[in-house]
CHARMM internal coordinates of N, CA and C (Angstrom, degrees):
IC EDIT
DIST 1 N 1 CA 1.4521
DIST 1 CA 1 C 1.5267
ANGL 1 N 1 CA 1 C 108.30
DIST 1 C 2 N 1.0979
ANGL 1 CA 1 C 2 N 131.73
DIHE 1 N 1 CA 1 C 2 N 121.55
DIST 2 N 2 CA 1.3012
ANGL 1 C 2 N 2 CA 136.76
DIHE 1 CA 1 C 2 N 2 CA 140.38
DIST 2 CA 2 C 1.2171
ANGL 2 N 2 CA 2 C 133.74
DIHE 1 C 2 N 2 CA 2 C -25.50
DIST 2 C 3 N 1.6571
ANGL 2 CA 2 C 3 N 123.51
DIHE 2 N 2 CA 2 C 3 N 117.96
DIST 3 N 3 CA 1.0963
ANGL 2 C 3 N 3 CA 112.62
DIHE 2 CA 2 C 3 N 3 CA 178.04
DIST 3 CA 3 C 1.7659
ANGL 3 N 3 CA 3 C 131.75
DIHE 2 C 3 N 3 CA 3 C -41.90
DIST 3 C 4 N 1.2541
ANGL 3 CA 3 C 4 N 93.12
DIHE 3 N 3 CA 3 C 4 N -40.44
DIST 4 N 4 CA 1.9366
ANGL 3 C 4 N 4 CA 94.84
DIHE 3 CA 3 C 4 N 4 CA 179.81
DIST 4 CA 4 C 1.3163
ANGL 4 N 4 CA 4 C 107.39
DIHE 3 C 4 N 4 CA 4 C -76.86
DIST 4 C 5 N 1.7046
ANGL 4 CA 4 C 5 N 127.52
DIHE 4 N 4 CA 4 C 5 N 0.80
DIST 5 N 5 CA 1.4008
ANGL 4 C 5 N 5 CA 95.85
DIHE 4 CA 4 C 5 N 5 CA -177.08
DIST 5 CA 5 C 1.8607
ANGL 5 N 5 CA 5 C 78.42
DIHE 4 C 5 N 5 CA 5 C -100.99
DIST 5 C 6 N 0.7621
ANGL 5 CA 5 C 6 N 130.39
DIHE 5 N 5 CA 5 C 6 N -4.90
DIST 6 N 6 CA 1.8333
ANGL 5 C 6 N 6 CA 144.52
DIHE 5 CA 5 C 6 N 6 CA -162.06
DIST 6 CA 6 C 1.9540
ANGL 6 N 6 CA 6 C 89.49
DIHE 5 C 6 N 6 CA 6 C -76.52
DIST 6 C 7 N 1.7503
ANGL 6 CA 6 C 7 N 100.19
DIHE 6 N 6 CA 6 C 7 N -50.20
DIST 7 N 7 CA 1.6950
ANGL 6 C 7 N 7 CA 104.27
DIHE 6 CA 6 C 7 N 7 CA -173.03
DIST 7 CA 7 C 1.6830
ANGL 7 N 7 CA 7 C 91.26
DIHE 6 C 7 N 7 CA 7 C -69.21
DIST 7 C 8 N 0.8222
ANGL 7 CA 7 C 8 N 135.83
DIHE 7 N 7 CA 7 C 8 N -66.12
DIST 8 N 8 CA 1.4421
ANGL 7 C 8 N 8 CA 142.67
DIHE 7 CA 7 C 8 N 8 CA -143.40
DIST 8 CA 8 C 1.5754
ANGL 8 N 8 CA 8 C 100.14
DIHE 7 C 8 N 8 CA 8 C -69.55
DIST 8 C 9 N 1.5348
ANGL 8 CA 8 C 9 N 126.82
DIHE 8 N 8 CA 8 C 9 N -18.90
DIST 9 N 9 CA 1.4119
ANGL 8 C 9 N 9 CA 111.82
DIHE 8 CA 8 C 9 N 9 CA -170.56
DIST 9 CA 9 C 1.8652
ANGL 9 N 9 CA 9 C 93.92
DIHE 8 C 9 N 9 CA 9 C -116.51
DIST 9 C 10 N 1.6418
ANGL 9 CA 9 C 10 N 103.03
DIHE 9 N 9 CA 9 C 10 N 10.42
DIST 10 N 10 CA 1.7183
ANGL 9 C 10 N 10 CA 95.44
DIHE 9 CA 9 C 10 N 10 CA 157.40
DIST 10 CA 10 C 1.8613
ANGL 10 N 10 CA 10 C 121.50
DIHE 9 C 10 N 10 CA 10 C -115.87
DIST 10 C 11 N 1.5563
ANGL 10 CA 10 C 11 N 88.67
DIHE 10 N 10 CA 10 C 11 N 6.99
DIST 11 N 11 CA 1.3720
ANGL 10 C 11 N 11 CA 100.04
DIHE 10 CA 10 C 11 N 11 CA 158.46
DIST 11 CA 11 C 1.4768
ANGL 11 N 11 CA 11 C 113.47
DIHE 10 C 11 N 11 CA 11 C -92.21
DIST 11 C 12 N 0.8964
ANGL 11 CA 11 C 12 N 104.65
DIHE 11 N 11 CA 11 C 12 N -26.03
DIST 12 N 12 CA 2.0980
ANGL 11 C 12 N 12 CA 101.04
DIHE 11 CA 11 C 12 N 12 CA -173.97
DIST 12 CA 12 C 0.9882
ANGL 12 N 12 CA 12 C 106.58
DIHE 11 C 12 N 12 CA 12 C -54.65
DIST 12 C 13 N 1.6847
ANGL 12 CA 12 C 13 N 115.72
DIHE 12 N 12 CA 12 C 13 N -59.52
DIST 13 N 13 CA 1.2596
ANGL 12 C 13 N 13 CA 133.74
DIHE 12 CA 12 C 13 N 13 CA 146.40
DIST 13 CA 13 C 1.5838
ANGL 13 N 13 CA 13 C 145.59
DIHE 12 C 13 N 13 CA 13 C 22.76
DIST 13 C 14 N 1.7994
ANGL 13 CA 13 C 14 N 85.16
DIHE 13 N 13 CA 13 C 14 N -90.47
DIST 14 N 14 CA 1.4320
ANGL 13 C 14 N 14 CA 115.04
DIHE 13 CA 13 C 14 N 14 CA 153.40
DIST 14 CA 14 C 1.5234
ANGL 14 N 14 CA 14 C 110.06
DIHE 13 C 14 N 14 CA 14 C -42.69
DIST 14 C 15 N 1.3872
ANGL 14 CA 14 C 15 N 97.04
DIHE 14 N 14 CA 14 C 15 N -71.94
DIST 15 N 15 CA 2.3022
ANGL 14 C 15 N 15 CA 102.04
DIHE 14 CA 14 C 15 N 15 CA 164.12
DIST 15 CA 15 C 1.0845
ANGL 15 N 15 CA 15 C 124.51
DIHE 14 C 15 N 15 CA 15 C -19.32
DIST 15 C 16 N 1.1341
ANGL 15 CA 15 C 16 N 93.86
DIHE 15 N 15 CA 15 C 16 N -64.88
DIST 16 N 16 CA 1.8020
ANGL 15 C 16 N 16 CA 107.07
DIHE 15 CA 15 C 16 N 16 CA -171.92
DIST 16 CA 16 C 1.4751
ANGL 16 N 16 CA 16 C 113.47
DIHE 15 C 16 N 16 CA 16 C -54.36
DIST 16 C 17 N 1.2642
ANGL 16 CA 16 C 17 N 102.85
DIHE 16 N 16 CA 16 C 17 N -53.81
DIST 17 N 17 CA 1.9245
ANGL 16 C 17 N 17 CA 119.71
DIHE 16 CA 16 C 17 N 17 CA 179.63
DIST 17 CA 17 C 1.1259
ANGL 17 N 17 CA 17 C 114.32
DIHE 16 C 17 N 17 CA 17 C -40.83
DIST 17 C 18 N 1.7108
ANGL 17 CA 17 C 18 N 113.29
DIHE 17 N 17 CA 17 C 18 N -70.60
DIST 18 N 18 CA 1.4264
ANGL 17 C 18 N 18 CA 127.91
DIHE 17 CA 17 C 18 N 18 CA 156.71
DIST 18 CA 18 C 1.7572
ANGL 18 N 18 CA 18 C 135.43
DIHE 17 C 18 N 18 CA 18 C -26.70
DIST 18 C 19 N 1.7821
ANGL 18 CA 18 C 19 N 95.70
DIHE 18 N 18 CA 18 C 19 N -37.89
DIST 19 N 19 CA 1.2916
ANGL 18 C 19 N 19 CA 94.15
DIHE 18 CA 18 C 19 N 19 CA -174.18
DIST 19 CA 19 C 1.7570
ANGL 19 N 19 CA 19 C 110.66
DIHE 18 C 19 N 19 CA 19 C -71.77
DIST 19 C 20 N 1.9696
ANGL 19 CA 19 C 20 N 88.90
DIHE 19 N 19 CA 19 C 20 N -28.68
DIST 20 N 20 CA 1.0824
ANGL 19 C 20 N 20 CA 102.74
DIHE 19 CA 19 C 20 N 20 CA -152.72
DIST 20 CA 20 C 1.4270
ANGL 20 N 20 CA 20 C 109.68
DIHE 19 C 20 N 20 CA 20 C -60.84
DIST 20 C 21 N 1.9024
ANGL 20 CA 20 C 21 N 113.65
DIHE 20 N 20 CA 20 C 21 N -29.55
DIST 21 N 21 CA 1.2034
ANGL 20 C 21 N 21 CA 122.12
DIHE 20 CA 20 C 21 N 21 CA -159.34
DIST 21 CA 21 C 1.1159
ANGL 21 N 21 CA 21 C 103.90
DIHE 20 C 21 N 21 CA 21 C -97.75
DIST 21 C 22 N 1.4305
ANGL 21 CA 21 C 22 N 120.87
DIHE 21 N 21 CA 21 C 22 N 5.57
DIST 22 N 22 CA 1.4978
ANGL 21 C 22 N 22 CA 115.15
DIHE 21 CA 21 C 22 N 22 CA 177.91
DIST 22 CA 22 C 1.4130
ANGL 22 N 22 CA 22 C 108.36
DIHE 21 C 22 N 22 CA 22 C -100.02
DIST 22 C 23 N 1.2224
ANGL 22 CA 22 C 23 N 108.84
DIHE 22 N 22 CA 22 C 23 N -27.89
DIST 23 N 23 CA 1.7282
ANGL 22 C 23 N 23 CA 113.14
DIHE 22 CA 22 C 23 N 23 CA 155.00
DIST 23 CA 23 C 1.4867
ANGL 23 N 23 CA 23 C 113.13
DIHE 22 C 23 N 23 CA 23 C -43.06
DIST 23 C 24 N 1.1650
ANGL 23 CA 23 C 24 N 114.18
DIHE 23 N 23 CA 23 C 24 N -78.10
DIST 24 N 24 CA 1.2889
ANGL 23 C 24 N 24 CA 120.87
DIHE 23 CA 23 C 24 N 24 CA -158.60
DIST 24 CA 24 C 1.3316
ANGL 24 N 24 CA 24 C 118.17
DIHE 23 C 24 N 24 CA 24 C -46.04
DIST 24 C 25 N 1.6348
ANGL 24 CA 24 C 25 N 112.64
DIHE 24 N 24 CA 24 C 25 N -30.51
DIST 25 N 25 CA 1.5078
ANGL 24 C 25 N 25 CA 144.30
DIHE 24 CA 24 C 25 N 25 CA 168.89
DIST 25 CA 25 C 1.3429
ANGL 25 N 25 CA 25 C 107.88
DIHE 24 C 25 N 25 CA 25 C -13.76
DIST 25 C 26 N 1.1428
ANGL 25 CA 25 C 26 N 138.19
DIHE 25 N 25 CA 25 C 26 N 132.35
DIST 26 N 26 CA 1.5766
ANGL 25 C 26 N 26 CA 140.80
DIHE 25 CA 25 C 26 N 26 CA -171.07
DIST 26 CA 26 C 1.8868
ANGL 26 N 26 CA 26 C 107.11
DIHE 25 C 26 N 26 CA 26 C -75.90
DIST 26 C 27 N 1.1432
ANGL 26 CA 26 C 27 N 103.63
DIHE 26 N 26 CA 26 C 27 N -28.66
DIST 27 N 27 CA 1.5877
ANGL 26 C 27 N 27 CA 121.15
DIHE 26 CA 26 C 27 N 27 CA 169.21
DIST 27 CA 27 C 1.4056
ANGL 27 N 27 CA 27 C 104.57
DIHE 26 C 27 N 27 CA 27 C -124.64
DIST 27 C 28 N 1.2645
ANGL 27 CA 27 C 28 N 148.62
DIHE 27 N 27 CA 27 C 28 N 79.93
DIST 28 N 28 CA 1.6051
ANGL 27 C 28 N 28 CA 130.29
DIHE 27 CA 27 C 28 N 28 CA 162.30
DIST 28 CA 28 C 1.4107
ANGL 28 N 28 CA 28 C 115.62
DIHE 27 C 28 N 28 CA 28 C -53.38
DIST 28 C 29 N 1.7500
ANGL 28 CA 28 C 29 N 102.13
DIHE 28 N 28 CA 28 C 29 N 140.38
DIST 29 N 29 CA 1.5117
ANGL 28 C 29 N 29 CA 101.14
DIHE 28 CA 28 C 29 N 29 CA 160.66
DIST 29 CA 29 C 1.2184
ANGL 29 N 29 CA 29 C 119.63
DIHE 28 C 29 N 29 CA 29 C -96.11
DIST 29 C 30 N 1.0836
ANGL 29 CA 29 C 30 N 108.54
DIHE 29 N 29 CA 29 C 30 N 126.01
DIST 30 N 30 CA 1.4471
ANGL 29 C 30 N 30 CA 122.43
DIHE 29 CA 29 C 30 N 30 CA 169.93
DIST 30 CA 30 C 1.1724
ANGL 30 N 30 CA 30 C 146.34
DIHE 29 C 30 N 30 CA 30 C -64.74
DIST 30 C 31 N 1.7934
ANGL 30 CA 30 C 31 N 103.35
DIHE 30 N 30 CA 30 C 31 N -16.73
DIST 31 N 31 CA 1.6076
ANGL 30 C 31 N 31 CA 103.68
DIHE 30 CA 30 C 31 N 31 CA 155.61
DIST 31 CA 31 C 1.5151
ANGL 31 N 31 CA 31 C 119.99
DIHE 30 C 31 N 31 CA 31 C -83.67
DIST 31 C 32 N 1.7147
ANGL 31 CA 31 C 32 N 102.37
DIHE 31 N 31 CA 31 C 32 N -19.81
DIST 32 N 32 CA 1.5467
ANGL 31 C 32 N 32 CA 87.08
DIHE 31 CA 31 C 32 N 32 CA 167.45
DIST 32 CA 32 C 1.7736
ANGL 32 N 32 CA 32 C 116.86
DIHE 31 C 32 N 32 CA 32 C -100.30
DIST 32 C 33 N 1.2290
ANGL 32 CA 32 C 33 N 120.49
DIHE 32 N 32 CA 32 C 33 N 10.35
DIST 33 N 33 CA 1.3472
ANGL 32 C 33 N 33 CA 112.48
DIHE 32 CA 32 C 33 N 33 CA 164.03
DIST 33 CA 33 C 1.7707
ANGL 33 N 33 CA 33 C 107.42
DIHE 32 C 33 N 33 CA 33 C -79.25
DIST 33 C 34 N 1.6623
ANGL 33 CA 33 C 34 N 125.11
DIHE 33 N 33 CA 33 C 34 N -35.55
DIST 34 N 34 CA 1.0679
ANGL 33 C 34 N 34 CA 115.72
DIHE 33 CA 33 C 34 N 34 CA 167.20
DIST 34 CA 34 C 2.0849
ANGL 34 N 34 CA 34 C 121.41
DIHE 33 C 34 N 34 CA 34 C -64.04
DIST 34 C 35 N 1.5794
ANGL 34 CA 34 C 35 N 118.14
DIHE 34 N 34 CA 34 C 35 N -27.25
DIST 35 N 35 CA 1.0786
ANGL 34 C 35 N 35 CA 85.88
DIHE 34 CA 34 C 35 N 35 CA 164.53
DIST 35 CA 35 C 1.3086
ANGL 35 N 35 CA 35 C 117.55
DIHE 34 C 35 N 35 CA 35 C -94.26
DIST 35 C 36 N 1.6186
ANGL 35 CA 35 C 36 N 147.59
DIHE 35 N 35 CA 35 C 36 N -13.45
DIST 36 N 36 CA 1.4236
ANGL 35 C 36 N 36 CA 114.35
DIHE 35 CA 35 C 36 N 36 CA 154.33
DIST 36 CA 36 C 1.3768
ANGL 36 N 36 CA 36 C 124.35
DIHE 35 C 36 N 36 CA 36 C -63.83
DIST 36 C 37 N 1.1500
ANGL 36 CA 36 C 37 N 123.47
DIHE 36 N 36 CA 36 C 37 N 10.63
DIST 37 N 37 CA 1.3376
ANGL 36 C 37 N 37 CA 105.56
DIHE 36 CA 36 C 37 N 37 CA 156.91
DIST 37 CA 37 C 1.7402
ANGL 37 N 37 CA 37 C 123.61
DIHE 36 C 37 N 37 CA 37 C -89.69
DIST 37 C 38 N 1.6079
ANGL 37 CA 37 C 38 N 97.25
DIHE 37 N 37 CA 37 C 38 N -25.46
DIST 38 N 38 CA 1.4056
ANGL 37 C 38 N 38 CA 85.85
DIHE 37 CA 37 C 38 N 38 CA 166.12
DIST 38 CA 38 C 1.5260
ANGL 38 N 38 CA 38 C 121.22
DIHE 37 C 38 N 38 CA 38 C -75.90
DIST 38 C 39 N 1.1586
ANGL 38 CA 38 C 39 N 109.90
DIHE 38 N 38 CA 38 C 39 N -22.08
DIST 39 N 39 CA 1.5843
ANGL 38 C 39 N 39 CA 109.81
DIHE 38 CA 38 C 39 N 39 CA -179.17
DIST 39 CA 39 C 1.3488
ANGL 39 N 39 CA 39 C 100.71
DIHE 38 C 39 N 39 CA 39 C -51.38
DIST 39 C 40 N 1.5278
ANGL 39 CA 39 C 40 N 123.16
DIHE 39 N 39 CA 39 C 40 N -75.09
DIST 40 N 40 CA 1.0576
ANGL 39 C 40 N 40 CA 157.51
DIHE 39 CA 39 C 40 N 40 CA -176.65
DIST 40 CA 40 C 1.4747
ANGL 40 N 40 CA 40 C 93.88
DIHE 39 C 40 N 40 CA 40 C -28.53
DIST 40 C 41 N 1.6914
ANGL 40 CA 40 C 41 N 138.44
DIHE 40 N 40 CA 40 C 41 N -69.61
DIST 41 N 41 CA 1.4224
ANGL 40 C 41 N 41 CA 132.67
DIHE 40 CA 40 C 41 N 41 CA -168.70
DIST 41 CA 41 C 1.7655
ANGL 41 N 41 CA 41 C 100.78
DIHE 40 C 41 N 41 CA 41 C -71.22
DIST 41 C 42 N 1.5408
ANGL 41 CA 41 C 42 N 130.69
DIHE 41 N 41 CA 41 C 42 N -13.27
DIST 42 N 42 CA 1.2330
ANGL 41 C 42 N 42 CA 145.34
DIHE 41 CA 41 C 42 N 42 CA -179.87
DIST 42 CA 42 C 1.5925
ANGL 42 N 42 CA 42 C 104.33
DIHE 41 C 42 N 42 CA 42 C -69.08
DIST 42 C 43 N 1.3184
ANGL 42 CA 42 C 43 N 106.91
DIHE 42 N 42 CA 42 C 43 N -66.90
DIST 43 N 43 CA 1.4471
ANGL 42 C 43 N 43 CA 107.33
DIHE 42 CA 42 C 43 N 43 CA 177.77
DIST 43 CA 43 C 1.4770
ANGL 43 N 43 CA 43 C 137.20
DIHE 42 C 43 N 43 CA 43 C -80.65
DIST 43 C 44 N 1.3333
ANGL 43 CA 43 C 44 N 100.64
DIHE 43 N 43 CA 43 C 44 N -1.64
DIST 44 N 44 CA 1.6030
ANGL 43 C 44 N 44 CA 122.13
DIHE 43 CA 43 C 44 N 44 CA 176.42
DIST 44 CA 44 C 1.4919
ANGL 44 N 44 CA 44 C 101.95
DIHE 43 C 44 N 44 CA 44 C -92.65
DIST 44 C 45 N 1.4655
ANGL 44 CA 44 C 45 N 128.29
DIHE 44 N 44 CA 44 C 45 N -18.86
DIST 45 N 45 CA 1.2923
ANGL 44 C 45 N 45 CA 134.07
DIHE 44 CA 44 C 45 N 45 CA -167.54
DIST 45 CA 45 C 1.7593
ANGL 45 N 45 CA 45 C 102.13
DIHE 44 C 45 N 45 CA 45 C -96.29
DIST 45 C 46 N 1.8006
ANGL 45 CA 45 C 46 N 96.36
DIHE 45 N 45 CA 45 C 46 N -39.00
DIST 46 N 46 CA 2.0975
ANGL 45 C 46 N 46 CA 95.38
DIHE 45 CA 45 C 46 N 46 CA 173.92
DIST 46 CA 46 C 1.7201
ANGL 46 N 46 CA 46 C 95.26
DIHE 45 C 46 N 46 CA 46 C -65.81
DIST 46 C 47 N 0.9716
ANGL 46 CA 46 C 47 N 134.63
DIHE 46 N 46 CA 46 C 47 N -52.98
DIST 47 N 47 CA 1.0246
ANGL 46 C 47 N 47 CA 134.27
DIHE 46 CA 46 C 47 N 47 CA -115.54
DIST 47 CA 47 C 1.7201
ANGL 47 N 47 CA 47 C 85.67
DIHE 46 C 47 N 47 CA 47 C -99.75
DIST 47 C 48 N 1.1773
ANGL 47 CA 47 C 48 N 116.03
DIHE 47 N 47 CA 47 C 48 N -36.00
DIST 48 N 48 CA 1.5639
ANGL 47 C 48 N 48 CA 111.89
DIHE 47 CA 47 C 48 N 48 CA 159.79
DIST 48 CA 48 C 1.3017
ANGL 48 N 48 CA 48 C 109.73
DIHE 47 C 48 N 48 CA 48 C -35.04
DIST 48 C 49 N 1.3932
ANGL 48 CA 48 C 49 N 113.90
DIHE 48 N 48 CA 48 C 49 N -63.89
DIST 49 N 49 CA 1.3909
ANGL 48 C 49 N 49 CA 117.24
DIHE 48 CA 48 C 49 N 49 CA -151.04
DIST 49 CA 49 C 1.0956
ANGL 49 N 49 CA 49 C 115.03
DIHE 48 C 49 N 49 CA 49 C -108.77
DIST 49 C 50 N 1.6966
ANGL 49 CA 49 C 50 N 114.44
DIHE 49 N 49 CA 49 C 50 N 32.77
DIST 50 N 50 CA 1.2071
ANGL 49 C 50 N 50 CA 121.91
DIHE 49 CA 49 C 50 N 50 CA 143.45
DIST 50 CA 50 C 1.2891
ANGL 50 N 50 CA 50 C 133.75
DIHE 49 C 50 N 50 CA 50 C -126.88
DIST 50 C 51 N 1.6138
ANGL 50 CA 50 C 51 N 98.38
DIHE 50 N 50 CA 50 C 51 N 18.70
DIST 51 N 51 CA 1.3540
ANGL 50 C 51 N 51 CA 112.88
DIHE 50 CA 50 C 51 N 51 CA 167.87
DIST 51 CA 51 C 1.9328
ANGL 51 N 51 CA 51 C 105.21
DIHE 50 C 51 N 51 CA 51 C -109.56
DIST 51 C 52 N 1.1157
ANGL 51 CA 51 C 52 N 94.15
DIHE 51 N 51 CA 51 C 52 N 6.20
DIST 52 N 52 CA 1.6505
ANGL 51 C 52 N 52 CA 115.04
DIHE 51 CA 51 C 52 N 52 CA 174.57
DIST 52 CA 52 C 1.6401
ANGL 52 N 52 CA 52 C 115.29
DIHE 51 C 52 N 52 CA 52 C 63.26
DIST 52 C 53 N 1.1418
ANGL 52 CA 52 C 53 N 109.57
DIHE 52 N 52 CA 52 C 53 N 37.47
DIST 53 N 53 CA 1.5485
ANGL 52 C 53 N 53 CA 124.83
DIHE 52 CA 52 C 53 N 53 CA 155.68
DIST 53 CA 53 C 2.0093
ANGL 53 N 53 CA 53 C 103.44
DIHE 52 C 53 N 53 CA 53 C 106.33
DIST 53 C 54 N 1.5198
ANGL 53 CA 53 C 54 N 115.74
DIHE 53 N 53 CA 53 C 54 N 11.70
DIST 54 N 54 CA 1.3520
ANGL 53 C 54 N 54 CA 97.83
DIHE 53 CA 53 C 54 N 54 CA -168.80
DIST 54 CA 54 C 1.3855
ANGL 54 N 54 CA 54 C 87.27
DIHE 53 C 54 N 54 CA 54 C -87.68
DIST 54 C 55 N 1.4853
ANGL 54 CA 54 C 55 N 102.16
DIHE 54 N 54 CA 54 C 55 N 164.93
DIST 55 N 55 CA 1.4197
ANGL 54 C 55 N 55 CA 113.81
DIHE 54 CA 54 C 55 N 55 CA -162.15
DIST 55 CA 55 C 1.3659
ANGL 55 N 55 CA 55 C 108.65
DIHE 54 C 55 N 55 CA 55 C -87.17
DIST 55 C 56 N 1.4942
ANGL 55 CA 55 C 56 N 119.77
DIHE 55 N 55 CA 55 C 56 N 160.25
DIST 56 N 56 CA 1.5863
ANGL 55 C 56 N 56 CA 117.29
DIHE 55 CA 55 C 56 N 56 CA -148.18
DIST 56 CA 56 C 1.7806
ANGL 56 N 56 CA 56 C 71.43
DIHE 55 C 56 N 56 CA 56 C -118.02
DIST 56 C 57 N 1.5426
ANGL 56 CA 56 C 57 N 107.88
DIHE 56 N 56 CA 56 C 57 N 170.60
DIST 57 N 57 CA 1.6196
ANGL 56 C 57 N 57 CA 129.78
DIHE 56 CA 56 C 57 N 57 CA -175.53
DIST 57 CA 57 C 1.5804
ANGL 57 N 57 CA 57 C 76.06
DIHE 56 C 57 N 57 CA 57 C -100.14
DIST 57 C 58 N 1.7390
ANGL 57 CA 57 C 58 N 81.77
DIHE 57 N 57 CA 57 C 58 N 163.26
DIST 58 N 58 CA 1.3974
ANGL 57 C 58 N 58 CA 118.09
DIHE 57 CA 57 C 58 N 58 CA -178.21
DIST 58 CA 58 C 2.0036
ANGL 58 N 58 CA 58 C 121.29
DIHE 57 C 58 N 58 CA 58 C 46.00
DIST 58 C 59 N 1.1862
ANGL 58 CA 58 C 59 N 94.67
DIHE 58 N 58 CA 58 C 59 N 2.17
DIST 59 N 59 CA 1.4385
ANGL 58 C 59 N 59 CA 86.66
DIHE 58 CA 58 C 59 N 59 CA 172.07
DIST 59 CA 59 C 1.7677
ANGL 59 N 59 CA 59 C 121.96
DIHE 58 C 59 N 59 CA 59 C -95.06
END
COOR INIT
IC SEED 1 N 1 CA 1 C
IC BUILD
């Protein structure tokens, strides 16, 4: 594996965590749950296509 696809699948990561904890949030915000989610469909989309289309878990 390549380091940048190595960076890019510990940023998703990072995404995911974030989204997760902004859920859980007693009030979520909602403009920032909409942009980690775009991050989140952003870096799941590089990270496809730099692992050259094999399919990623949990998606």
């Amino acid at each position: 594996m390549r380091p940048f696809t190595f960076a890019l699948m510990l940023l998703a990561q990072r995404v995911d965590e974030a989204l997760r904890a902004e859920r859980t949030r007693a009030r979520p915000n909602s403009y920032l749950v909409t942009l980690l989610r775009r991050r989140k469909r952003r870096l799941h989309a590089r990270l496809n296509r730099s692992l050259g289309g094999v399919a990623l878990a949990g998606r």
